[in-house]
C-alpha positions in Angstrom: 147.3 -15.5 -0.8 151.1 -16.2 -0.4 153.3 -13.2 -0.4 155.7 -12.3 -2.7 158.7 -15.2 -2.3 162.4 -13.0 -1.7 164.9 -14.4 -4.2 167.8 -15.0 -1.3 165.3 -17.5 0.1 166.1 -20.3 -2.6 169.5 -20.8 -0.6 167.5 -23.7 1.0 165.5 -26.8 0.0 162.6 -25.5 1.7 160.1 -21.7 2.0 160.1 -20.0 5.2 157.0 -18.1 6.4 155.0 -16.2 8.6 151.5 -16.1 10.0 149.6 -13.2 9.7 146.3 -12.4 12.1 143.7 -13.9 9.9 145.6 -17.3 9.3 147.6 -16.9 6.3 150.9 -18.3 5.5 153.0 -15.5 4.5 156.7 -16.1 2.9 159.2 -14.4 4.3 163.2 -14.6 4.0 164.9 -17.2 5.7 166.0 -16.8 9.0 167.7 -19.9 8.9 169.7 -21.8 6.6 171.6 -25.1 6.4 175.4 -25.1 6.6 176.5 -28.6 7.0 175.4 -32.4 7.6 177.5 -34.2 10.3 177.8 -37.7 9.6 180.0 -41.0 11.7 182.8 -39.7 9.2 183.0 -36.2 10.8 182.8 -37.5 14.1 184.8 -40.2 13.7 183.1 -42.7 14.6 184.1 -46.4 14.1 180.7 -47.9 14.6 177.9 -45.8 12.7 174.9 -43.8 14.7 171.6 -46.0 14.8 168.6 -44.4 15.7 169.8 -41.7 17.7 167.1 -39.9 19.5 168.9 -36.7 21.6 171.5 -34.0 21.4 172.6 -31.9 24.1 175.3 -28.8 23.8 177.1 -28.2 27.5 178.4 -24.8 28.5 181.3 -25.3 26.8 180.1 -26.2 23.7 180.7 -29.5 23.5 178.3 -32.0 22.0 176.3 -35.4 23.4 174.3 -37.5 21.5 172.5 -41.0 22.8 172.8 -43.2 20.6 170.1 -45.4 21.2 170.5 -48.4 19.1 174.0 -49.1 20.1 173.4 -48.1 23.7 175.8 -45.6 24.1 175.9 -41.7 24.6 178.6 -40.0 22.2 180.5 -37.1 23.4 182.3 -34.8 21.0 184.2 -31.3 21.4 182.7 -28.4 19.6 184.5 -29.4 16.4 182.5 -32.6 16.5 185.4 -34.6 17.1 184.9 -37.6 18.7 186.3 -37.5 22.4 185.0 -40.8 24.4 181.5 -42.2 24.8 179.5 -43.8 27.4 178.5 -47.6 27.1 179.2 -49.4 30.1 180.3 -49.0 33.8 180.4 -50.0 36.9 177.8 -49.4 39.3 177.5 -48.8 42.9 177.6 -52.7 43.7 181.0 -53.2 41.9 179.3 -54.8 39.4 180.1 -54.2 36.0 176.2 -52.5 33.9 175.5 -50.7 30.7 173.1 -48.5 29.3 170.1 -50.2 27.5 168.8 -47.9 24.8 169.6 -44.5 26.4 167.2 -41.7 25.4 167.0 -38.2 27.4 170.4 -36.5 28.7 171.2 -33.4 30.4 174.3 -31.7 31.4 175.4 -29.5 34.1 179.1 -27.9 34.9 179.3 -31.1 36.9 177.1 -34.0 35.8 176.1 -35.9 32.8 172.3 -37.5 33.3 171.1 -39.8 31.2 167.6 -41.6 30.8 168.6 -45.1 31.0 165.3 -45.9 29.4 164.8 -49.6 28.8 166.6 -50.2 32.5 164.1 -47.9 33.8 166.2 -45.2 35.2 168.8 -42.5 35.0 172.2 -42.8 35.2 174.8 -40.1 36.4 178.0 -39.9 35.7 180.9 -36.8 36.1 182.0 -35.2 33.0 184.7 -37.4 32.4 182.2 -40.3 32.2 182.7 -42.1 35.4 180.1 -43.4 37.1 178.4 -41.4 39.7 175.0 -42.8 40.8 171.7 -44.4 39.5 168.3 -42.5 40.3 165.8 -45.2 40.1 162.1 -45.1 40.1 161.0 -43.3 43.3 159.0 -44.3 45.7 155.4 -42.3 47.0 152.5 -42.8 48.0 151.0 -41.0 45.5 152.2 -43.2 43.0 149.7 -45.6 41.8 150.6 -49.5 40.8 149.7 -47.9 37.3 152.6 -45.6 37.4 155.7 -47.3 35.4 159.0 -45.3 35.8 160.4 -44.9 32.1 162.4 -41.7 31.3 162.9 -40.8 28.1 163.6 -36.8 28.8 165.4 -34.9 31.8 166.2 -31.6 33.0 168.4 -30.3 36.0 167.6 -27.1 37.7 170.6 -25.0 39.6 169.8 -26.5 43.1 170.0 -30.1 41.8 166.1 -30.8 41.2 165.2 -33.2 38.2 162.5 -33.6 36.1 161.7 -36.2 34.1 159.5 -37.0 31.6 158.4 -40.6 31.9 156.5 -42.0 28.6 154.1 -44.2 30.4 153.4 -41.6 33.2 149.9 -39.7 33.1 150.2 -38.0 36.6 152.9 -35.5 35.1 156.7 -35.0 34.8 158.4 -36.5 37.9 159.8 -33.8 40.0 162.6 -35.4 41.8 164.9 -33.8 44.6 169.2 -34.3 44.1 169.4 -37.0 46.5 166.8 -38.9 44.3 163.9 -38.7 47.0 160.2 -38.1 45.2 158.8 -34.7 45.2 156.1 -34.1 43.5 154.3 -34.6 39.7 153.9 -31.5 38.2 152.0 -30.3 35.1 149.7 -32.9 34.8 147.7 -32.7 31.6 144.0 -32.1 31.8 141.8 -35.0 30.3 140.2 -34.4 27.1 136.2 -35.2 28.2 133.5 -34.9 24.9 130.8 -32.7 26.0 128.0 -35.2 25.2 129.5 -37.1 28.1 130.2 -34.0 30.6 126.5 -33.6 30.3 125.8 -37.1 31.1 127.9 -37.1 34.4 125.9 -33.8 35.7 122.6 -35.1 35.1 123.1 -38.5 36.6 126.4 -38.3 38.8 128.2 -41.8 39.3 126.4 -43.4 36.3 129.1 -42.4 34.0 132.1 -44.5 34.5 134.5 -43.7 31.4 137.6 -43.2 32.2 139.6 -40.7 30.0 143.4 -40.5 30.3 145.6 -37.3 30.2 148.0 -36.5 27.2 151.8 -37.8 28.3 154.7 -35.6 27.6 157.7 -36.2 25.3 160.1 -33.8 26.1 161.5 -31.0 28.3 163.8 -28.2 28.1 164.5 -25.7 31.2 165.5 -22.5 30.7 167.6 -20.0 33.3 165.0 -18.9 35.3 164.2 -22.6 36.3 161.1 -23.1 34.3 160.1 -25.7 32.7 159.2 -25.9 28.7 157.5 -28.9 28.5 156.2 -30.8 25.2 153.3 -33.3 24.0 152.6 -35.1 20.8 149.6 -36.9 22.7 146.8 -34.8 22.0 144.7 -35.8 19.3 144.4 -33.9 16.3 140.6 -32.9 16.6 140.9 -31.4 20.5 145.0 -30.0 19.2 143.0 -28.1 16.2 139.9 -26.7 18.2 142.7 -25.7 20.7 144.9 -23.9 17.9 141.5 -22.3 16.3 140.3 -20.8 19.8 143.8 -20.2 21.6 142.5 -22.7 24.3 146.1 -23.6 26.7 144.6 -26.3 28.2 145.3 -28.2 25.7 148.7 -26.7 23.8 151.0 -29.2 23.0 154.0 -26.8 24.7 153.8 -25.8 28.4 155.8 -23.6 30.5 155.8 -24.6 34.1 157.1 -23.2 37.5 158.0 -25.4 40.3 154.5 -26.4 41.2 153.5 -27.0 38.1 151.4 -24.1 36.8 151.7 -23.5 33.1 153.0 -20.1 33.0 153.4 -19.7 29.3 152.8 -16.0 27.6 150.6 -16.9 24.9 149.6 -13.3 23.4 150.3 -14.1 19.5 148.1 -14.5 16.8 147.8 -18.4 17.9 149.0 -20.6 21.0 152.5 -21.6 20.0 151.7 -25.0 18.6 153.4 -25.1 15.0 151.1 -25.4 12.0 147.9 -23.2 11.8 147.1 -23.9 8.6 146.3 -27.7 8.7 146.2 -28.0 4.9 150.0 -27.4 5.1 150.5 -24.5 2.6 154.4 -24.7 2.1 153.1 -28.4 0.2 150.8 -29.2 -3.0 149.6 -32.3 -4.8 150.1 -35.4 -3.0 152.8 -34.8 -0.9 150.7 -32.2 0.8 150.5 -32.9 4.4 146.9 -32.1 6.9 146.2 -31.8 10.2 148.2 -30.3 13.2 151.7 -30.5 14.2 153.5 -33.4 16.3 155.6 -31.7 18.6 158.2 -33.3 19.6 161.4 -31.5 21.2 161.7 -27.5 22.1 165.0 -26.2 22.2 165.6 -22.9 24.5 167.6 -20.1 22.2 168.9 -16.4 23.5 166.8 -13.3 24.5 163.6 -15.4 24.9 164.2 -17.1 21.4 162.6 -20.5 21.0 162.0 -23.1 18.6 159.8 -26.8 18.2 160.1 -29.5 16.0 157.2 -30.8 13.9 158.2 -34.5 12.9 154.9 -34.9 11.0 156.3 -31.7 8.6 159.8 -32.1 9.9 159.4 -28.6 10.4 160.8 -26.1 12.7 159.0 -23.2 14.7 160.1 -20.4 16.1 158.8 -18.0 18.8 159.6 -15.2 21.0 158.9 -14.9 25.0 155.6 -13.1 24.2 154.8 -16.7 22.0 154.6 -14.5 18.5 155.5 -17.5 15.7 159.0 -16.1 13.9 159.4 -17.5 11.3 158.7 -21.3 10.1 161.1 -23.6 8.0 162.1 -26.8 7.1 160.9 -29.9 5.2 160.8 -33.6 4.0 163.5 -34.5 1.9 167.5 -35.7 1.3 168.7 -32.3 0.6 171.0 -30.7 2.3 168.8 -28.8 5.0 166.2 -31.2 4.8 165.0 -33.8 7.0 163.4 -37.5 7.1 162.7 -38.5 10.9 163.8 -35.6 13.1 163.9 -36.5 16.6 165.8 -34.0 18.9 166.4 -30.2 18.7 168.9 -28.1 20.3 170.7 -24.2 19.8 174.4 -23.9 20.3 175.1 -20.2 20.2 172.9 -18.7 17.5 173.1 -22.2 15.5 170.6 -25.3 15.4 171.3 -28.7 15.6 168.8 -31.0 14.6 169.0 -35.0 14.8 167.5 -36.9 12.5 167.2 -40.5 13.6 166.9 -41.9 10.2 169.6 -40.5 8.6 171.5 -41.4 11.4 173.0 -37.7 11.3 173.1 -33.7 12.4 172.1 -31.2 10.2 173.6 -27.6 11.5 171.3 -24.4 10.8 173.3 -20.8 10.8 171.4 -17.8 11.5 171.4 -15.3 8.6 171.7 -11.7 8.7 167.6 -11.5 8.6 167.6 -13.6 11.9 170.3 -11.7 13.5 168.3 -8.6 12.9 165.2 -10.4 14.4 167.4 -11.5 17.4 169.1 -8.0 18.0 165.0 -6.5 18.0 164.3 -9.1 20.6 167.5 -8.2 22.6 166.6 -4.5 22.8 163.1 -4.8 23.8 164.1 -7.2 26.6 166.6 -4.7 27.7 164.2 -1.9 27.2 166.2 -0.3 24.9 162.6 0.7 23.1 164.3 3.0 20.0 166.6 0.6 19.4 164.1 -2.1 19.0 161.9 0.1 16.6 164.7 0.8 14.5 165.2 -3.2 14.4 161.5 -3.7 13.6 161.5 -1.5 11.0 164.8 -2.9 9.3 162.9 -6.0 9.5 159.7 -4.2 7.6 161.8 -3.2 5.0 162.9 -7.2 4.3 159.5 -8.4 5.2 156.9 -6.4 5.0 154.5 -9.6 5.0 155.1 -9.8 8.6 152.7 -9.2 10.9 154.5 -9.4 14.1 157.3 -6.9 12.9 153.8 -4.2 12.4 152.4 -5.2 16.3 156.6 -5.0 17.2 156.9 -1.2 16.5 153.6 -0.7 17.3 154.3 -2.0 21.0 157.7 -0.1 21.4 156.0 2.6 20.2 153.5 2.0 23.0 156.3 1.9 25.4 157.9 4.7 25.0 154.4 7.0 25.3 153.8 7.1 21.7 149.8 5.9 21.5 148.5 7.3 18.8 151.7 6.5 16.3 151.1 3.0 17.7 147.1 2.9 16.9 148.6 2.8 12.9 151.0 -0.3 13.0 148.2 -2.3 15.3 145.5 -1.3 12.5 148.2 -2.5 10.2 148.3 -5.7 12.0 144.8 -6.1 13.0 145.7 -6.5 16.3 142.6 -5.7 18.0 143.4 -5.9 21.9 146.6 -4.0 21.2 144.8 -1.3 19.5 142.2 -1.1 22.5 145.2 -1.2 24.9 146.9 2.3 22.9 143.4 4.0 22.4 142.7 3.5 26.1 145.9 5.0 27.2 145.2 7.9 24.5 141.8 8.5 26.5 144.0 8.2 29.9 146.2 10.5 28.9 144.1 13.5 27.3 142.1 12.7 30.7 145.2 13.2 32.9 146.1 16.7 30.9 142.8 18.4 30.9 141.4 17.2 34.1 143.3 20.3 36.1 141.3 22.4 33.6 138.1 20.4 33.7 138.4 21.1 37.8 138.8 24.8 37.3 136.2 25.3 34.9 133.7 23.3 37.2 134.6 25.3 40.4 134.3 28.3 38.5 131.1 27.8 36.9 130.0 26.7 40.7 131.2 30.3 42.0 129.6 31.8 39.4 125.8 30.0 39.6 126.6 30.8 43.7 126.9 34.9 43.1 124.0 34.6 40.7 121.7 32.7 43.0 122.8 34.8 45.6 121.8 38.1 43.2 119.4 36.8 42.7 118.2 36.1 46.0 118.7 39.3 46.9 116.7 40.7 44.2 113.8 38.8 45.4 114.2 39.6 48.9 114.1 43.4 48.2 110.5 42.7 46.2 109.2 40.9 49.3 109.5 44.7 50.6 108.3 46.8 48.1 105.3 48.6 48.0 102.6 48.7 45.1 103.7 46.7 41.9 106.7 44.4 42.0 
């Protein structure tokens, strides 16, 4: 059953929740809540969004969006005042182009990029909005005729490299070098094969000749460390749920790749980060009750390992920490303020979320509340191995939640930190964390091994001297009957 519903949490239009070991959707206070709705009015803008499909927050704070339908990339200043935007230009022939229904941006300290994505390419220009260059599709030999160049999503590492998603791309996310020369694909998806027809293609090899494709991606994000976080809503719901049920990552809809491509994603929560668990959708009743796994569709990169994806099925968001332990959930359907009808990009500025809804043709702004600032500050202090500090974070969050089952394996991990293995053993019981619990009992067994070994060693070599006097008595003994006369 649910837990007990905090009164503070009806400052939204919408429950937030945990999961707990077993499955069960847990409420818990809200970690986020809606402040505000930016419309064309706020911004300023003389000719309304339509069907806007990213945001992107610069260094600086200031704010893009691509306006698809009008072809155009809007840039604001972190007031969301309306500054210039991006329609047309002219290009590297002197002749005078335009965006075609832009999708994908990213900016540097430099460089705006965006995915030019019904002209088949991305566009650069400086951050002033002058033109810079056009990448256009590249050109390998291990691009088959199949391959169709058409970004939707991009993301710049530090030395220049891009990678793009490409919609109709099964090989992987394009990884191109800054002088727009082909690298590599990386991250390509593995094919979703039914066993009946594995079977088949071992017992009579080249007789089977369906071809399955891989699952295309729909996003990226990169975080400060260069990698990669990488999203799918391709995956059908069958393979996504057996995936979610058995915490299989070949087939999670969010990766996190290096360079070369190999997802490197810490999965070690209750459930592969992949949004709903619950496919029933217990936040909804009745008929407007939603099934079946999550779309993903954006993932937006917070601080101290913070992260969050979109669901646009539940137009629900999902947060997670670096370890992949699910937050706190939120969000839903509606015309509230905080609610959502066709989400279609995510993105943190600060502590705050920005979502775009492409429907609604506006930004709905989330501020963190005191019971996500808490969560953030525990998250801060265990990456800084500040391991006290942490527990005492964990356990203010107890106090406000004690429905969640992360806060319980949180203490119960600092604890494990800083030595404390049996103290531990009681917060993963609480948790039902079995592998943590086998990790602290283990050490326990390490440790009482480590302090009485010394003593085991002593008692052993003295028990040895001891039996070798005794034999050696006793040896003696019997050597002085060998030599005695009449009865022995």
């Amino acid at each position: 059953l649910l837990g007990t519903l905090p009164v503070f949490a009806a400052t939204a239009p919408y429950k937030s929740y945990t999961y707990s070991m077993a499955g069960k959707a847990m409420y818990s206070p809200d970690a986020y809540v809606p402040d505000r709705v930016i419309t064309n009015f706020e911004m300023g803008l003389s000719t309304p969004l339509n069907g806007p499909k990213d945001i992107f927050v610069d260094s600086d704070r200031n704010i893009y969006i691509s306006d698809t339908g009008n072809d155009r990339v809007i840039v604001c200043n972190p007031n969301w005042q309306y500054r210039f935007e991006i329609t047309s230009f002219v290009n590297e022939h002197g002749v005078r182009d335009s965006l075609s229904r832009p999708q994908g941006l990213f900016v540097t300290s430099e460089l705006i990029y965006v995915c030019d994505t019904a002209n088949y390419r991305v566009v650069v220009f400086d951050r002033a909005g002058n033109f810079k260059e056009i990448i256009y599709a590249p050109q390998a030999d291990v691009m088959g005729e199949d391959t169709i160049f058409h970004p939707v999503a991009i993301s710049v590492d530090v030395s220049g490299r891009m990678y793009i998603v490409s919609d109709q791309t099964y090989s992987g996310i394009f990884s191109i070098n800054e002088d727009g020369t082909f690298q590599s694909f990386i991250g390509v998806q593995k094919a979703d094969v039914p066993l009946a027809t594995q079977i088949r293609r071992m017992l009579f090899p080249g007789a089977v000749t369906e071809d399955f494709i891989t699952a295309t991606y729909n996003n990226i994000a990169i975080d400060a460390d260069g990698f990669v976080y990488a999203t799918t809503d391709d995956i059908d719901d069958a393979t996504l749920a057996n995936a979610i049920k058995n915490n299989k990552a070949d087939y999670a809809p969010v990766k996190r790749l290096n360079s070369q491509g190999d997802d490197i994603m810490s999965r070690n929560g209750f459930f592969i980060p992949a949004g709903e668990v619950d496919f029933a959708d217990p936040m909804m009743a009745g008929s407007n009750q939603t099934s079946g796994p999550s779309k993903i569709i954006d993932v937006a990169l917070g601080e101290n390992g913070m992260w969050s994806i979109i669901d646009s099925k539940r137009s629900r968001i999902y947060t997670y920490d670096s370890e992949g332990n699910m937050l706190f959930a939120f969000g839903d359907k509606g015309r509230q303020l905080g609610n959502l009808q066709n989400p279609s990009a995510i993105t943190y500025s600060g502590s705050d979320l920005y979502v775009l809804d492409s429907s609604m043709n506006s930004v709905t702004v989330y501020k963190r509340t005191e019971y996500g600032d808490v969560i953030d500050q525990a998250l801060y202090h265990s990456n800084t191995r500040e391991y006290s500090k942490a527990l005492e974070d964990w356990n203010e969050i107890l106090k406000r939640n004690n429905n969640f089952d992360a806060a319980y394996v949180g203490i119960g991990t600092n604890l494990y930190r800083q030595g404390e293995y049996k103290a531990s053993l009681v917060y993963f019981r609480a948790a039902s964390d079995i592998n943590s619990y086998s990790d602290s009992f283990k050490a326990i067994r390490k440790a009482w091994t480590e302090k009485y070994v010394l003593i085991a060693i002593v008692v052993i070599v003295v028990i040895i001297v001891l039996l070798a006097k005794f034999l050696k008595y006793v040896g003696k003994k019997n050597n002085e009957g060998t030599t005695k006369l009449g009865k022995r």
